[in-house]
Structure formats: C-alpha cells, structure tokens
C-alpha positions as CSV (number, residue, x, y, z in Angstrom):
1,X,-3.2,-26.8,26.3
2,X,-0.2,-24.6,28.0
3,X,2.3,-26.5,27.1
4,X,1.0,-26.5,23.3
5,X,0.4,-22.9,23.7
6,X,-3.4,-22.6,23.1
7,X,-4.0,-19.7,24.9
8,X,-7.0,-18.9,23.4
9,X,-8.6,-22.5,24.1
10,X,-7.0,-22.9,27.6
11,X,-8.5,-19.2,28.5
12,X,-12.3,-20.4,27.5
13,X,-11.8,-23.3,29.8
14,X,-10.6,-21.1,32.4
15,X,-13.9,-18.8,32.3
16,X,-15.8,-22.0,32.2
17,X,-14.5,-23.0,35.0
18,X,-14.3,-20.4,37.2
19,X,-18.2,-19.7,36.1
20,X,-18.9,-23.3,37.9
21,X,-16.8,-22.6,40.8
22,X,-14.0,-25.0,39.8
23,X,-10.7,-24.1,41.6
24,X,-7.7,-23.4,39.4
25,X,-4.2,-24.5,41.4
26,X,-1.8,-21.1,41.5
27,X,0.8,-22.6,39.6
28,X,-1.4,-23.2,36.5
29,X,-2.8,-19.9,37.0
30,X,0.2,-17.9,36.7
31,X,1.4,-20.1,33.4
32,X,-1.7,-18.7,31.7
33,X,-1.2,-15.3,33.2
34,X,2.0,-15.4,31.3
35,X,1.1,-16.7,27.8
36,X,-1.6,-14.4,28.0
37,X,0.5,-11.3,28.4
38,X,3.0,-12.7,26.0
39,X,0.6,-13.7,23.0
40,X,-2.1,-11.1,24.4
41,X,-4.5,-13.3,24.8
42,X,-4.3,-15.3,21.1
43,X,-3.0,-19.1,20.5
44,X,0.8,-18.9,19.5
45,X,1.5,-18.1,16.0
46,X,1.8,-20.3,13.5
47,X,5.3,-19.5,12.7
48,X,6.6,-21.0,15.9
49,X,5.1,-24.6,15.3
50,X,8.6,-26.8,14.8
51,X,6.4,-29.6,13.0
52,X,4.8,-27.4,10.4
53,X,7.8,-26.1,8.3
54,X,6.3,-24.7,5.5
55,X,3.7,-22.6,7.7
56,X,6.9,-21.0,9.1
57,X,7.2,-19.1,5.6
58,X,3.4,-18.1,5.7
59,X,2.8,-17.1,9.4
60,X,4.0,-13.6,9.8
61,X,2.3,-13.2,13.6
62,X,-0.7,-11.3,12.2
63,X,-2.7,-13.9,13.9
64,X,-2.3,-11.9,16.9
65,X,-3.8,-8.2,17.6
66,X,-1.8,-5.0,17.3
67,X,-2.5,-3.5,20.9
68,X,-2.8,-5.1,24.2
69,X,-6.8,-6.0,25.1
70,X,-7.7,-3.4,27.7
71,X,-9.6,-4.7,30.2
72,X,-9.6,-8.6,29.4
73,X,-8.1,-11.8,30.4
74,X,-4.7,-10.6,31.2
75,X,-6.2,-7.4,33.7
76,X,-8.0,-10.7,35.3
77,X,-5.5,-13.2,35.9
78,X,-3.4,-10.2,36.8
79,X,-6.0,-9.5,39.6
80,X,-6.4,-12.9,40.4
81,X,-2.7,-13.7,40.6
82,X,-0.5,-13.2,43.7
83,X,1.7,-10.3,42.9
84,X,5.6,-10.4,42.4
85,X,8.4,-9.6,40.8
86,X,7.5,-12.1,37.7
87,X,3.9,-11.2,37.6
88,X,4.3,-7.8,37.7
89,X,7.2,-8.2,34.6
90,X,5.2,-10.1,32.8
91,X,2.7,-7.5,33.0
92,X,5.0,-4.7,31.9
93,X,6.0,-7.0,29.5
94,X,3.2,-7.7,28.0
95,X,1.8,-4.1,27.8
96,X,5.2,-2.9,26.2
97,X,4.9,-5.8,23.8
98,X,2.1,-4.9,22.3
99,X,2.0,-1.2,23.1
100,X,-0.9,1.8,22.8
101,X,-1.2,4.8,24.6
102,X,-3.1,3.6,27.3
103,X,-1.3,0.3,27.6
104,X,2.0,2.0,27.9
105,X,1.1,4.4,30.6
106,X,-0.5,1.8,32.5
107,X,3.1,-0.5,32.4
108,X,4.5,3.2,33.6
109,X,2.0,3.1,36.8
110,X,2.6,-0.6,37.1
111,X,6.7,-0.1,36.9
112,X,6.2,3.1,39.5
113,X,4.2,1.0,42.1
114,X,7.2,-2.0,41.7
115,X,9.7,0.6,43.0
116,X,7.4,1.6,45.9
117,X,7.2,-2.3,47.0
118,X,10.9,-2.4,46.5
119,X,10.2,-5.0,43.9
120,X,13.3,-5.5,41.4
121,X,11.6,-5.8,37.2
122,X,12.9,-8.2,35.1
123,X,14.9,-7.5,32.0
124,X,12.3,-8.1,29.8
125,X,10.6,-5.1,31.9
126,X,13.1,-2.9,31.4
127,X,13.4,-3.7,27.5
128,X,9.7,-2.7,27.1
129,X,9.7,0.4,29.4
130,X,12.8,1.8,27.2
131,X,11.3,0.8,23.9
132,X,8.4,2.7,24.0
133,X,9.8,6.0,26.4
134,X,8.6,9.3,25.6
135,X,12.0,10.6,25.1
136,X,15.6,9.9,24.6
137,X,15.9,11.6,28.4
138,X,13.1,9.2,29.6
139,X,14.8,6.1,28.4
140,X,18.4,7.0,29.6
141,X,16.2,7.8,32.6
142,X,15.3,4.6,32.9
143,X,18.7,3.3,31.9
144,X,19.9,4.4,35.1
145,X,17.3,2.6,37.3
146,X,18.4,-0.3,35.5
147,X,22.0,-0.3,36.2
148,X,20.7,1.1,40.3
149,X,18.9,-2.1,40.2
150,X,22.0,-4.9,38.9
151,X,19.6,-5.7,36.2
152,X,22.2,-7.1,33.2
153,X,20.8,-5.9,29.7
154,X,20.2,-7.9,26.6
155,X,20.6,-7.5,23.2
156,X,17.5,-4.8,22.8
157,X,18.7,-2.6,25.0
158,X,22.1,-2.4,23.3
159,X,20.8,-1.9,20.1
160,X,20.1,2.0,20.2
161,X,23.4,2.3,17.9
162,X,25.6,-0.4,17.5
163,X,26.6,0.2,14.1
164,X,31.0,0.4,14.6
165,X,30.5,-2.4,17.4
166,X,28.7,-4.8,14.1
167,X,31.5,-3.8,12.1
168,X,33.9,-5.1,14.3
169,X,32.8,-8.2,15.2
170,X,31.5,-9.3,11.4
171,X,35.6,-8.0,10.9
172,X,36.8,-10.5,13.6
173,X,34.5,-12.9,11.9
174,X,35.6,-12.6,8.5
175,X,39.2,-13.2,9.7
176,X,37.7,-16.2,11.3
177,X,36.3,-17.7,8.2
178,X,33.0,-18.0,9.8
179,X,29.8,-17.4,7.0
180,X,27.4,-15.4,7.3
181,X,23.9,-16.3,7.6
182,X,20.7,-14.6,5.4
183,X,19.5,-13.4,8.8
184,X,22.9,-11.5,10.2
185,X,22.6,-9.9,6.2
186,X,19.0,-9.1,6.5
187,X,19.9,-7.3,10.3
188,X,22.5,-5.1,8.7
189,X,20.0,-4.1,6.0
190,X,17.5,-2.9,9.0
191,X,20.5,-1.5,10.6
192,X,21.3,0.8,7.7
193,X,18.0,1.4,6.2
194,X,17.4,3.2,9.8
195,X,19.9,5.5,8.9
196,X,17.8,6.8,5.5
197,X,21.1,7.1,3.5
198,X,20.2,5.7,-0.1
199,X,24.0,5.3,-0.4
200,X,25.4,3.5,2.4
201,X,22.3,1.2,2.3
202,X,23.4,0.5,-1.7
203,X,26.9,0.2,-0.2
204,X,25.7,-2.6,2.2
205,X,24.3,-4.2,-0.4
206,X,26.9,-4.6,-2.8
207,X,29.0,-5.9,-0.2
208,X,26.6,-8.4,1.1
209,X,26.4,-9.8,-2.8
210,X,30.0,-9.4,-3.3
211,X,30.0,-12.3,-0.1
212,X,27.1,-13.8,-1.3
213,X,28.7,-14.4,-5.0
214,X,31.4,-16.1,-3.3
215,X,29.6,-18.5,-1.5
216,X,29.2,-22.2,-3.1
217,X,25.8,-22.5,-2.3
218,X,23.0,-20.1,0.1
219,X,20.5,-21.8,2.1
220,X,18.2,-20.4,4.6
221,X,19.3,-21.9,8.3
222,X,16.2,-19.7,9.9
223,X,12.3,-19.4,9.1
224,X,12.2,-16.1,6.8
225,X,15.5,-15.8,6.6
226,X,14.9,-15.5,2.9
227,X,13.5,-12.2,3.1
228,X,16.8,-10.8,3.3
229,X,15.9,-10.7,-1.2
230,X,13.2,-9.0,-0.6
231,X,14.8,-6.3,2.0
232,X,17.7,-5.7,-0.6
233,X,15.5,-5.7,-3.5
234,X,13.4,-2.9,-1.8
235,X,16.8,-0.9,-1.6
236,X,17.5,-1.3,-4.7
237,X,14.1,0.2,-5.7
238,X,14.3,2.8,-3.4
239,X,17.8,4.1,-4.9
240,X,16.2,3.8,-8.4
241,X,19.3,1.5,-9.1
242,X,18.5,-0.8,-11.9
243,X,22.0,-2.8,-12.4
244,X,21.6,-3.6,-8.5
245,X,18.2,-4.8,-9.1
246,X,19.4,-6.6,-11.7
247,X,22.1,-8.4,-9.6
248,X,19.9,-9.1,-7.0
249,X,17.6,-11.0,-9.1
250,X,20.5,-12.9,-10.9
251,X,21.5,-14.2,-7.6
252,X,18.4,-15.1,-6.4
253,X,17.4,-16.8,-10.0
254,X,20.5,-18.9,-9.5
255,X,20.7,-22.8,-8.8
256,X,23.1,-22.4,-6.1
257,X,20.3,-20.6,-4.1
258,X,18.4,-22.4,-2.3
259,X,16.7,-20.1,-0.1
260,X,13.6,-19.4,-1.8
261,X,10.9,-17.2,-1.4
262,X,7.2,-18.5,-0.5
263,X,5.3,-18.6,-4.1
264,X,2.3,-17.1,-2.8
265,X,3.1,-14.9,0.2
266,X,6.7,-12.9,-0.5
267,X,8.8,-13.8,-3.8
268,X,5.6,-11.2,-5.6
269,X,7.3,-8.7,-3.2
270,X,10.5,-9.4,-5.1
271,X,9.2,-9.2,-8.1
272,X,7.2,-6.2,-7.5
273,X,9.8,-4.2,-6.1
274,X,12.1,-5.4,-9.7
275,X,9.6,-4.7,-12.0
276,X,9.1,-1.0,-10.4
277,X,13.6,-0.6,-10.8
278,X,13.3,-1.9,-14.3
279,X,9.8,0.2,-15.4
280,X,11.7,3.8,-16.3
281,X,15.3,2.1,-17.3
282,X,14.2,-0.8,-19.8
283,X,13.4,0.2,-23.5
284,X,9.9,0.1,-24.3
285,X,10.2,-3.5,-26.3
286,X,12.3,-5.0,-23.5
287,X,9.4,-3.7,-20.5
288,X,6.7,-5.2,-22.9
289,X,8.7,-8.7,-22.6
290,X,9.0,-8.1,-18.5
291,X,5.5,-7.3,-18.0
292,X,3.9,-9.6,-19.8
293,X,6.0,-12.1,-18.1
294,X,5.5,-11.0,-14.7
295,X,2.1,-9.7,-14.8
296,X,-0.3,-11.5,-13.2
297,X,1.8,-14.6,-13.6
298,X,4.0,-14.0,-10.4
299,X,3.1,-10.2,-9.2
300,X,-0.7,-8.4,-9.1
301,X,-0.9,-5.6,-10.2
302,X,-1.1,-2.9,-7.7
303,X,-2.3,0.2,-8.5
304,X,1.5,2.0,-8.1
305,X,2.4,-0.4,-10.8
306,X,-0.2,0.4,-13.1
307,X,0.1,4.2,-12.3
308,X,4.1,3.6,-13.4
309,X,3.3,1.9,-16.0
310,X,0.6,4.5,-17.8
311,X,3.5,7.5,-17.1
312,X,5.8,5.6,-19.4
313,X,3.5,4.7,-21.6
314,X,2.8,8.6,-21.9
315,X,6.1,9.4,-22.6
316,X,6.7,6.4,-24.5
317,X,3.5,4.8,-26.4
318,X,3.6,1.4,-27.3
319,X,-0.2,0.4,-28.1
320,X,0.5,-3.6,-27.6
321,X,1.6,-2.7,-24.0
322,X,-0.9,0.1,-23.7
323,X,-3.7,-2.4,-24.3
324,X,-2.6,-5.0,-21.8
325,X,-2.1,-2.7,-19.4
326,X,-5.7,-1.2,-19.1
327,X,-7.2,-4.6,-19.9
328,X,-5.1,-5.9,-16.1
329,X,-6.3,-2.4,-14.5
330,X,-9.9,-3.7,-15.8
331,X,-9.6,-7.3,-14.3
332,X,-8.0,-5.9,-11.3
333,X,-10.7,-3.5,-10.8
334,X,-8.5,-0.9,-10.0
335,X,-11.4,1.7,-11.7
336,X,-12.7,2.2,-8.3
337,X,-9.8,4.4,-8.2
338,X,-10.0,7.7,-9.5
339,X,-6.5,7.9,-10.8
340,X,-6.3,4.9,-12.4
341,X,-10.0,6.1,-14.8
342,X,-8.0,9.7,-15.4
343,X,-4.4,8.4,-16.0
344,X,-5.8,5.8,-18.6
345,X,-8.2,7.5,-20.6
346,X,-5.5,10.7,-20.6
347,X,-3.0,7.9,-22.3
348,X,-5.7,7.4,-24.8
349,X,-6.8,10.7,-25.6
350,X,-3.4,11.7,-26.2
351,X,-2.1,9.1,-28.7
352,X,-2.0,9.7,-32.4
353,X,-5.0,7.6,-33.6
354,X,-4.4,8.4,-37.3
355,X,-0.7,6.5,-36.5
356,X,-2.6,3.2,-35.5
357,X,-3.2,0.5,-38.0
358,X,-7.0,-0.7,-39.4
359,X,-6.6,-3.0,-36.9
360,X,-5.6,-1.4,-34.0
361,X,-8.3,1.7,-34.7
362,X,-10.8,-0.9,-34.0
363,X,-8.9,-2.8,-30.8
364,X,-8.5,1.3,-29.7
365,X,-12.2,1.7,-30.0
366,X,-13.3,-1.3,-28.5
367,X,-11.4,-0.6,-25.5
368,X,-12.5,2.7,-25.2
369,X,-16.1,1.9,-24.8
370,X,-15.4,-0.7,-22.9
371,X,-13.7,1.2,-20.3
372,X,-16.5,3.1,-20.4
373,X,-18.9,0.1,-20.5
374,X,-16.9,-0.8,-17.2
375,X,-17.3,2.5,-15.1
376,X,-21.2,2.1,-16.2
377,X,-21.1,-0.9,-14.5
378,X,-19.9,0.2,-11.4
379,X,-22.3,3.4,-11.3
380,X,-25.3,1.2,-11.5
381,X,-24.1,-1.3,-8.5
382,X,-25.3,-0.5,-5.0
383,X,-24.2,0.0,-1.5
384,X,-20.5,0.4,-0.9
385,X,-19.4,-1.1,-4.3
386,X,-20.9,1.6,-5.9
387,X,-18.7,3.9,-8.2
388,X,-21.0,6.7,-9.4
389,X,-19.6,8.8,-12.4
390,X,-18.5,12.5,-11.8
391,X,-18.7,15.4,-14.1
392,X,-14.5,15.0,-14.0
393,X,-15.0,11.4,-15.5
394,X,-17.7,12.3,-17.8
395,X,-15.7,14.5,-19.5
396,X,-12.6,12.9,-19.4
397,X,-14.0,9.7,-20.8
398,X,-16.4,11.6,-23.2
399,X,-13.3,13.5,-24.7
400,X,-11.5,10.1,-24.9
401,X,-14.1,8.5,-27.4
402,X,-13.7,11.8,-29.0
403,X,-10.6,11.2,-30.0
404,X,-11.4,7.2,-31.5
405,X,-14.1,8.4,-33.4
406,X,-16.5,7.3,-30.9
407,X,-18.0,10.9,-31.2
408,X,-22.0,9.9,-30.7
409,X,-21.4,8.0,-28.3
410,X,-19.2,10.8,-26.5
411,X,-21.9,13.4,-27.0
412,X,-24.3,11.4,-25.1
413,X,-22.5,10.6,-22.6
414,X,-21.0,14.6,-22.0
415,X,-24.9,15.2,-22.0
416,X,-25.4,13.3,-18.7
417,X,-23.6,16.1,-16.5
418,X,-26.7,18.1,-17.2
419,X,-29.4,15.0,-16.6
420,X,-30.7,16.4,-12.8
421,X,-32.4,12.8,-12.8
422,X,-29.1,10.6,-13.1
423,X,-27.7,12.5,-9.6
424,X,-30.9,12.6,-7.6
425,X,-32.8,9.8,-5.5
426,X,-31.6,6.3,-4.9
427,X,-30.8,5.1,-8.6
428,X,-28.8,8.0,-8.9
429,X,-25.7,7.2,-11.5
430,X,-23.8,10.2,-11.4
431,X,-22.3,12.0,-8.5
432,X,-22.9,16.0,-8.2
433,X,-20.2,16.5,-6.9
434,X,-16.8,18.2,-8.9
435,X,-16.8,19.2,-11.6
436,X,-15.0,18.5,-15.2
437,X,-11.6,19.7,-15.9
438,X,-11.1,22.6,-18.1
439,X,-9.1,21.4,-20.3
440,X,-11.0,18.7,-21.1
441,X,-14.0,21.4,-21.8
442,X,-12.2,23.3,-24.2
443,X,-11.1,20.1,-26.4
444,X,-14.9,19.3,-26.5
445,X,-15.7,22.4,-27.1
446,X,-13.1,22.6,-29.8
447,X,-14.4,19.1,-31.5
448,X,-18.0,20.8,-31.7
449,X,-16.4,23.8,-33.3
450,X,-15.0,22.3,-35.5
451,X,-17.3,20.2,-36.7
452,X,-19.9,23.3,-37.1
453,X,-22.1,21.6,-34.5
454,X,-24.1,24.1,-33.0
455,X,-26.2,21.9,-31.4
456,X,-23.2,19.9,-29.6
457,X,-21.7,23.5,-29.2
458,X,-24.6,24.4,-27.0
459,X,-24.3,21.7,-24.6
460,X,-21.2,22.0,-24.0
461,X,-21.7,26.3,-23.4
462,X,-24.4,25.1,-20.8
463,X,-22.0,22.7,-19.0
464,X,-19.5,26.0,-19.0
465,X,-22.5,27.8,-18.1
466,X,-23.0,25.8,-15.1
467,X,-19.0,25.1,-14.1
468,X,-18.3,28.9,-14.8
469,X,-16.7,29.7,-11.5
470,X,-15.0,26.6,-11.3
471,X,-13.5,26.6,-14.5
472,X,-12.9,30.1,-14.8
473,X,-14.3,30.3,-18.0
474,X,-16.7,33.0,-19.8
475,X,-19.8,32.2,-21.1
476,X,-19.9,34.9,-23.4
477,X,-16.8,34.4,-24.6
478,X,-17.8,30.7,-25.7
479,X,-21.0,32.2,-27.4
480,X,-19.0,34.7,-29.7
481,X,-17.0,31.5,-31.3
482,X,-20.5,29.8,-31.7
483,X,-22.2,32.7,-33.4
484,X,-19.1,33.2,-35.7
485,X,-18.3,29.2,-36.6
486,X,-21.9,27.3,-36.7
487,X,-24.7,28.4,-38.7
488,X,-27.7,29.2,-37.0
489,X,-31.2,30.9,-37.4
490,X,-31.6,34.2,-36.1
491,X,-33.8,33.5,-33.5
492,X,-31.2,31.1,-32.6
493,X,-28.8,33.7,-32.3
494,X,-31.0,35.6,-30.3
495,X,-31.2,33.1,-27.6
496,X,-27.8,32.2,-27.8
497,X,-26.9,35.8,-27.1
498,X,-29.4,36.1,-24.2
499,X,-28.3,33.2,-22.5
500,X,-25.0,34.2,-22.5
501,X,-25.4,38.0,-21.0
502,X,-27.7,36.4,-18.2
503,X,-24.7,34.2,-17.5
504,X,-21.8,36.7,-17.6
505,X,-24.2,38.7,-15.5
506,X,-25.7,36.7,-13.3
C-alpha cells in the first residue's frame, strides 16, 4: 500500500494494528510518517497515477484537504517516530505544505527546537518556512540561516523575482532553437499576472501566440499543460480585449492543436471567459448567434454571465435573445438569487411592449407570469430551498405584469405585501423583511392613477402608508392626487382624508 501510495488505507491498517498490539518495523513506520505529511493524511491524487491518463486532466488535487489535520495521524507517527533531521523536515514540510495558522506556528516551534539539537532542516524545510513567513524581514531572516547552514536552495526559493533572469535564459533558448513547451508559457503567464499590469500581461500574450502561430503543430508534453488557453484567455478577459480573445480562440479551434481542453472539467472555462470578452464588443445579432451556441451546449450559465448578459440587453433589447436568456436563468435556477429576479424583470418592465409583435406580446406575457409562477414556486418550498418573496420582489414583479397587460394579476399580487398571514407562522410565503423600491411604488401608483382606480389607488397609499419612512414618501401627498383624479363618494373622501393626516402625523 506505500509503494502505491494509499495512505489512507495503509494508515487504517496501521491503527488496526497497533489497537491489537501488532509491532510495526521502524523503517515502515517512518515511510508512512512521510506520505502522511506529504499527502496529509489522504491517498495520492489522482493526477499522479502514470496508468490513468485521462484522470490526469480531471484530478486537480482537491481530493486532498486544504489545512494540515491538527492533531491526527501525522502528530502520532511523529510521536511514535525516532526524531531526526528527516523526520523533523518532513514535519516542517508537511505543515508548510498545507499551511494554517496554527500549523505554521507549530513548524516555527518545530524548526526552533531543530536549531537547539543542532539538527541541520532539509531544503524542503526551508522552502516551507520561507513560503509562508510573516514578513519579507522574516524570510530573508530565514534566508540567512539557510546559507549559515550550507543548505543549497531550489527552484522555490529562487522564485521571489526572477523575472530579467527568465528573460535571459528563454533569450539563450530562442537563439538555441529549442521550443517552448505549454507549461514554460503558462509559468510566464503566472509570472506576469503577479505583477497586476493588464498591459505587460497582454504583452506576454501576444508574444507567446506570435511563437505559437509559428509552430507546425502544439501538443501538450505535461498533464494540464493545456491550461495555458485557459490562463491566456482569462487575460484576455480581464483586459476587456476582444481581438485577443478572438486570437486566442482561433488558435485553440485550429487542427494543428492538439492540446485540448477536458470537455467537462476546463475547455467551459475557455469558453466562459470568451463569451464574457465578446458579450459588450459583438453587435446584438452576432451575440445572439454566440450565445445560443455556447449556452448550455459547452458553458453553464453562471450567474455573472447572465447578469452581463441582461445589462446589454438593457442597453440593447433584442426580445429573441431576451427570451432565451431568462428562460436559461429559469432552468439554471439562478432565481434564488436576488439579482438575477430584479435585473430580469427591470429588462422587462422597461421594454416598449406596444413595439412587440401579436406574437411576441403573448410569448412577453407568458414569460412574465411565469417568472412569477417560478418565484411562487420557490416561496412555497421548505427548509433551506425555500425562497420567500419580499416586498422588493413583489413590487418589482407586480409592476412588471403591469407593463404586459397582466394588470389583475399584478394587483393581486402587490396586495400580498399587506396579507399579515402570508409572512407569519410556518407556511409563511412572504418575507417581512425590506421593503419595495420607490420607484417601483410610484409607477404603480401612477398605473392606478391613471386608470382612475381608486380602489387600486388605495392599496397602493396603504403600502406607502406602511413603507413611509423607508421610501421617503408622503402619505398626504399621495391622497391629494387620489381625491383630485378618481371619483369617489364623499364619505370616501372623508376617510381618505383621515387616513392620511393620521399618517403624516403619526
């Protein structure tokens, strides 16, 4: 089980053992001492199994856990162990590897009590301890006790900034005529992405392709060496450069690539990162075409996508597009998410419905209650799947079937903000919490107004009634347009007037 790196297997054995008084030889004891602190106490990942090609592309070492396991295995065989140089490295190691607070200060204390038994760390000691110092001061500190000890440093310890020594020796290279692999690219990307300058990153990028271009054919010599795309495609994205993106992709796309992506795991990176560049730069028709053919064929649709796509859409309405959009936000149940509910129904509520066609009024409609259909849905579901309206969403939603004629349907559901019942005991529907946004008051006011609705008008006077110091609206001043647009009885009046003073007054 050690040699095929089964930690986790050959570390139940070794409990069972021990729990039946079986003695373990000192030899194999310190072997699993040291996988343990390497692979903190997990089997090796995936990735690193030679036979298993393909799972190189899929294991990405999240098999293993973030921080070093306080208190387990590795605190025991460390215990159990007789102490030197190695096991105390390997500790160090091991803690640095997979660092937290605690497990850092503790390689500190082990590394302190090394120098009091004049015991010399290893390299890979030394790498950890200066990885995770406290301060550029601490690790130059540490530097120092390093070179004291004739400890030779690797390549991690040289790699604080090595930027003009890279250039050189990819120079010396090139006049060699040796290629470049994906995975010397992909390191200069890191290199210059640390830096946070959108413009020498672009710069390394354009280079890199200009070598790339060249080339007669690009194959991947390294498991995920391939994500070099993906790194240069996030560049691209992050610079907002489109014809970059663009290039990218052409290369990638062409036959004399053969380092591919992993269908299920990174190339949607890719594309997700390209269909971001290309979501403010393309014309409307020609980011129709893209989406549709990316969407959910190749990428999901995150919520930042859909949130970029519903801006545009704003600026630049295209119902066919609109349509599909909110219909993927539906599937992807992205309505859990506040955002998604205002920025869609705000689209909605602000396009010229008179401008639609017979025939897309009525696919307008139908989505509109069906988005609201949808949020019903998830207000009557229980337990931590539960989405319960607000008085935000109510009104938002309520004005947005306003505006596609949906206008009984909208008054009833504007009514629920003032339903006590739908917010209180265990089948409550509607959250009291928030409440709706002014502006969207004011439209609904505005509809009732207009249509001479007193009744309609009235609701929506109590709901500013009730919201008054959060909207910063006047009750009284809400009443006056009521009296003067709708008819009404003079009793009506009366009331209408009464309710208002107690509210301005109150």
């Amino acid at each position: 089980m050690l040699d095929s790196k089964r930690v986790r297997d050959a570390i139940t054995i070794y409990e069972r053992m021990s729990t039946e008084g079986v003695e373990v030889s000192r030899d194999t004891l310190k072997r699993l001492f040291f996988l343990t602190c390497y692979y903190n106490g997990s089997n090796a990942p995936s990735y690193e199994e030679e036979e298993w090609h393909g799972m190189r592309n899929f294991g990405l070492g999240l098999e293993q856990p973030v921080a070093f396991e306080e208190d387990g295995v590795a605190d025991l065989l460390f215990e159990a162990t007789e102490k030197s140089a190695d096991v105390y490295s390997a500790m160090i190691a091991g803690l640095c590897k997979y660092p937290s607070s605690s497990a850092v200060k503790k390689a500190r204390v082990l590394y302190e009590k090394m120098k009091e038994e004049r015991l010399t760390p290893h390299v890979e000691a030394f790498c950890g301890l200066i990885e995770n110092a406290k301060s550029f001061e601490d690790a130059c500190l540490i530097c120092k006790e390093m070179s004291a000890a004739r400890v030779s440093p690797n390549i991690h310890d040289n790699s604080v900034d090595h930027a003009d020594a890279v250039g050189k020796i990819l120079q010396e290279a090139k006049k060699c005529s040796c290629e470049y692999s994906l995975s010397t690219y992909r390191e200069l990307l890191k290199l210059s992405h640390s830096k946070s300058d959108k413009k020498l990153n672009v710069t390394y990028v354009v280079q890199i392709l200009d070598n790339l271009e060249s080339c007669e054919s690009i194959c991947a010599a390294v498991a995920k060496e391939q994500l070099f795309f993906v790194d240069a495609m996030e560049i691209a994205y992050s610079a907002k450069n489109y014809l970059l993106a663009e290039r990218i992709k052409t290369l990638y796309e062409s036959p004399k690539n053969k380092a591919k992506l992993p269908e299920l795991s990174d190339e949607p990176k890719f594309y997700a990162y390209y269909l971001q560049v290309s979501i403010p730069m393309l014309s409307i028709e020609s980011l129709e075409k893209r989406y549709k053919s990316l969407v959910p064929r190749i990428v999901g649709l995150s919520r930042n996508i859909a949130h970029q796509m519903l801006d545009r859409l704003q600026r630049d309405y295209k119902w066919s597009l609109l349509r599909r959009v909110i219909e993927d936000i539906i599937a992807a149940r992205h309505f859990l998410d506040n955002m998604s509910v205002v920025k869609s129904c705000s689209v909605i509520s602000l396009l010229n419905f008179k401008l639609l066609s017979p025939d897309e009024r009525d696919e307008c409609r139908a989505l509109a209650n069906r988005i609201v259909d949808v949020l019903n849905d998830y207000s009557r579901y229980s337990g931590y799947v539960q989405k319960k309206w607000t008085p935000r969403t109510i009104a938002l939603c309520a004005r947005m079937l306003m505006a596609v004629g949906e206008k009984d349907r909208a008054w009833e559901l504007f009514e629920t903000i003032l339903d006590k019942k739908l917010t209180e005991g265990e089948d409550a529907t509607v959250s009291p919490i928030g409440y709706p946004s002014a502006g969207d008051v004011i439209r609904i006011m505005d509809n009732a107004l207009n249509d001479g609705n007193w009744e309609h008008a009235c609701i929506c006077l109590e709901v500013v009634g009730k919201y008054a110091t959060e909207l910063k609206m006047s009750v009284g001043h809400y009443a006056k347009k009521i009296l003067s647009t709708c008819k009404m009885s003079s009793l009506q009046k009366i009331v209408l007037k009464n309710y208002a003073n107690l509210r301005d007054y109150s």
